[in-house]
C-alpha positions in Angstrom: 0.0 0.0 0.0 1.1 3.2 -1.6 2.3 6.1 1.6 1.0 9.7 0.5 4.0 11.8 -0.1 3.0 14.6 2.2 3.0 12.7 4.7 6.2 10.9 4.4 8.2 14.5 4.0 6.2 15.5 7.4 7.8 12.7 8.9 11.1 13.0 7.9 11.4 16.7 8.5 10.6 16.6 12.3 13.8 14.3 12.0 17.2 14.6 11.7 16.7 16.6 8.9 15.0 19.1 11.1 18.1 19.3 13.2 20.1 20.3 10.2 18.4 23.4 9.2 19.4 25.4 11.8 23.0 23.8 11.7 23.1 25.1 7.7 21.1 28.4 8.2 23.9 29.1 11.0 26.7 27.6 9.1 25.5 30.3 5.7 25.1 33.4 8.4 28.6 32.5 9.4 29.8 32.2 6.0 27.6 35.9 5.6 29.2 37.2 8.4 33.0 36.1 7.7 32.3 37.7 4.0 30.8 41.2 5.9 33.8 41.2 8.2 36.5 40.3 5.2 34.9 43.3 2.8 35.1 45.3 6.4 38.3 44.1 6.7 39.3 45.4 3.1 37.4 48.8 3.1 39.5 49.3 6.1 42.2 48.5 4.6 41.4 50.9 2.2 40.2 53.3 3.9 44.0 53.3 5.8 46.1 52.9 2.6 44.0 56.1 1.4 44.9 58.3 5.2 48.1 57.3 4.6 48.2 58.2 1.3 46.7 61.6 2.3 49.2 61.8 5.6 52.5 60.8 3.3 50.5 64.0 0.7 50.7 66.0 3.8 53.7 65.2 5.2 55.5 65.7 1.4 53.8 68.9 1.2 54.8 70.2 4.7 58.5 68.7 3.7 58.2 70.5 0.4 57.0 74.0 2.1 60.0 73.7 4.6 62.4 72.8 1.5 61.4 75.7 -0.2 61.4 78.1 2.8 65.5 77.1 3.1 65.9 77.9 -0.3 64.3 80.9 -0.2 66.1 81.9 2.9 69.2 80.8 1.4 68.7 82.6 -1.9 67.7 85.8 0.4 70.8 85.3 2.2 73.2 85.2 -0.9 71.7 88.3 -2.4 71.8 89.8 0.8 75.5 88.5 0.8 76.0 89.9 -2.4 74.5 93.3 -2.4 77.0 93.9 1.0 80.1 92.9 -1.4 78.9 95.2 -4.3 78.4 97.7 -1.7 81.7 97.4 -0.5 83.2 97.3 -3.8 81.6 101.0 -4.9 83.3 102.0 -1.6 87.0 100.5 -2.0 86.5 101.9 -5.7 85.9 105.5 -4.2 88.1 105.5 -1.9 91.0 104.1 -4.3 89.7 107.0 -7.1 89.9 109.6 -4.0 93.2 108.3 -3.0 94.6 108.4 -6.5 93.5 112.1 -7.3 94.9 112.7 -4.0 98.2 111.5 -5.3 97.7 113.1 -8.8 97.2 116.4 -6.8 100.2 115.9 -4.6 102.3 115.4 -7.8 100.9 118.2 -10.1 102.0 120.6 -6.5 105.5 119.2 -6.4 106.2 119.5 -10.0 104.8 122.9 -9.5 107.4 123.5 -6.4 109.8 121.8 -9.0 109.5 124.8 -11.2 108.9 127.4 -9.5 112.3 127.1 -7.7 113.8 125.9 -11.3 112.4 129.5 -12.2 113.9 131.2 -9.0 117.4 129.7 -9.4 117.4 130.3 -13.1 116.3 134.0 -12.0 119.0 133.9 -9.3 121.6 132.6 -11.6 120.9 135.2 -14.0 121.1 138.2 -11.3 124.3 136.8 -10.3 125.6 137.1 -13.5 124.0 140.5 -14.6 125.7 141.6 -11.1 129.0 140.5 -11.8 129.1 141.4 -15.7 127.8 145.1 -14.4 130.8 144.9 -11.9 133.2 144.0 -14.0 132.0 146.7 -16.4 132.1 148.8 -13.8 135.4 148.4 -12.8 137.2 148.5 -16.5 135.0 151.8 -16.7 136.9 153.0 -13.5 140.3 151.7 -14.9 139.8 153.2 -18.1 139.1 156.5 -16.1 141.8 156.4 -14.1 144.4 155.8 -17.0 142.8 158.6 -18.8 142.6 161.1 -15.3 146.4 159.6 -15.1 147.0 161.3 -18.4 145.3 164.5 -17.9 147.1 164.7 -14.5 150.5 164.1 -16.2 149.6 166.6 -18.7 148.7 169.1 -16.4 151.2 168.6 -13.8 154.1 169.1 -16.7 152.6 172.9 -16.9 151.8 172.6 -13.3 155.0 174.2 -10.9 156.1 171.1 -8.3 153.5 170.9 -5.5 154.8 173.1 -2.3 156.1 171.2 1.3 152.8 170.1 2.6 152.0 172.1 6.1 148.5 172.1 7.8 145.4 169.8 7.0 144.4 167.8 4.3 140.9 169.3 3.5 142.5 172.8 4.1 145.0 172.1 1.2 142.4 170.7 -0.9 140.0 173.5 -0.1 143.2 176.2 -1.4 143.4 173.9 -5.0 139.8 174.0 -5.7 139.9 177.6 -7.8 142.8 176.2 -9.5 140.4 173.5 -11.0 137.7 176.2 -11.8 135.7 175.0 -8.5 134.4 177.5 -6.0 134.2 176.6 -2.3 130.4 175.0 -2.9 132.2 171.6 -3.9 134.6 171.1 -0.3 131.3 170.0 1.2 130.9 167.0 -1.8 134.9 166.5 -1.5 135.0 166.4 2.5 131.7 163.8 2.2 133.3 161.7 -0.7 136.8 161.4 0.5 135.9 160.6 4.3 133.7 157.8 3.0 136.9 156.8 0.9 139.6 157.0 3.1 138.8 159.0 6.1 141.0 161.6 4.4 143.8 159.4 5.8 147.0 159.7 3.2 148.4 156.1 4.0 144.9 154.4 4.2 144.9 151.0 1.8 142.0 148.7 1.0 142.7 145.5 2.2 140.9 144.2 -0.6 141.3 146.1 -3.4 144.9 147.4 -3.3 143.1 150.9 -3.3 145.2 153.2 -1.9 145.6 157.0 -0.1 143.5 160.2 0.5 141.6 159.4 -2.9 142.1 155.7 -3.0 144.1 155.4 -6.2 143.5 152.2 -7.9 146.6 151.4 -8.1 148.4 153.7 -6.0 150.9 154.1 -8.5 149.3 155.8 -10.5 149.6 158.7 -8.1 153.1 158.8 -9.1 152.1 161.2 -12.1 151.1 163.6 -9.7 155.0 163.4 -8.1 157.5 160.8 -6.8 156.3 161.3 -3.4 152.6 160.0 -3.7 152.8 157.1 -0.8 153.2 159.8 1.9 152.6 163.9 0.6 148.9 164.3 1.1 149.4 167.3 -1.3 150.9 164.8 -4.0 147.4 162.5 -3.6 145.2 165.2 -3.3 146.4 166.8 -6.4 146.1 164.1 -8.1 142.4 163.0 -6.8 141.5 166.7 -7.9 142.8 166.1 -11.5 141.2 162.4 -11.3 137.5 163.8 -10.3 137.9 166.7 -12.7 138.1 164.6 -15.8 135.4 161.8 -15.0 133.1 163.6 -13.2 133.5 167.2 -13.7 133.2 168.5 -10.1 133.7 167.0 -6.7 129.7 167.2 -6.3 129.7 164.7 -9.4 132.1 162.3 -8.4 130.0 162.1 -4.8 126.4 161.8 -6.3 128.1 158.7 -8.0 129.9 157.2 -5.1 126.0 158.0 -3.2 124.6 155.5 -6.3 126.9 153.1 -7.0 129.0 152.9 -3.7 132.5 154.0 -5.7 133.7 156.9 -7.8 
């Protein structure tokens, strides 16, 4: 006899089979569960790859910000550093150009020294030299003077009688010969002035340095000798010949002294 088939599954459900459901309905939760907690599992994973991603972005940007704040300090610094050298530069270079037209100053005033003292010994030189040609002019003028008073003395004193013994003073005998020379007594003042200067009218008087010698200071005293033999000691000898000697260069006593007053001689 045929079992209805409704039945039969009734009976065997409230079996083991009944038992077993909850076993497999547990056993697929678990299975749901362990597949919830693995894709958990991986979207944390994720999720933690991705902040570290974004903390390694951070931390490479903060590194990058502080990289670039060093070289900007660093490339601040070196232009800093290098404005200070170009600013010392401009100041050596102006202190080496003032030093240098410091120096060219200094040089153009010492070759300016240079010449002006070239100038003043040149002008010195050539003073010196005017000086001693007018000296030595002067005194071949006075030679030439005296040789020609020598002759005019020689030519008077041959008309001339022998000059008398010499008594009283000097200037007293002089002052008695001036008519003879056509000289009034004005001139004794010029003679008296020029022959004290001369020789103090002191009839052995010499100049130590010029040989110069007597009342009139005969250059040399020789030449007195035209006058008469006794020239080293007769006043009256020199001072006739001094008369004849002034009377022929200068024309007066007065003439011979305004020259000795100019030139310091006669």
């Amino acid at each position: 006899m045929s079992r209805p088939v409704g039945r039969h599954r009734a009976r065997r459900d409230t079996g083991i089979g009944a038992l077993r459901r909850p076993a497999v309905a547990a056993t697929a939760a678990i299975s749901t569960v362990s597949v919830a907690a693995a894709a958990y599992s991986t979207a944390a994973s994720a999720n933690a790859a991705v902040v570290g991603t974004a903390q390694a972005k951070l931390l490479l940007t903060a590194s990058t910000s502080t990289a670039l704040r060093a070289a900007n300090s660093g490339v601040a610094a070196d232009g800093q550093a290098q404005l200070v050298a170009a600013q010392q530069a401009v100041s050596a270079r102006k202190s080496a150009d003032a030093k240098s037209r410091s120096a060219a100053a200094a040089r153009t005033a010492a070759a300016a020294k240079l010449q002006s003292v070239a100038k003043s010994s040149v002008a010195a030189a050539r003073k010196a030299a005017d000086e001693k040609a007018a000296a030595k002019a002067a005194a071949a003028k006075k030679a030439a003077e005296a040789k020609r008073a020598a002759a005019a003395g020689t030519s008077r004193d041959s008309t001339r009688p022998p000059a008398a013994s010499f008594s009283g003073s000097p200037q007293a005998y002089a002052s008695s010969m001036l008519a003879s020379y056509g000289w009034d007594q004005g001139q004794m003042g010029c003679l008296v002035s020029l022959w004290n200067r001369e020789s103090g009218w002191n009839a052995s008087a010499m100049n130590a340095s010029s040989g110069a010698y007597g009342i009139p200071q005969s250059l040399p005293g020789s030449k007195m000798a035209s006058a008469g033999a006794d020239w080293r000691t007769n006043p009256a000898t020199q001072i006739r010949w001094g008369l004849g000697y002034i009377k022929s260069t200068y024309g007066s006593p007065c003439g011979a002294w305004g020259h000795s007053q100019a030139t310091g001689w006669y």
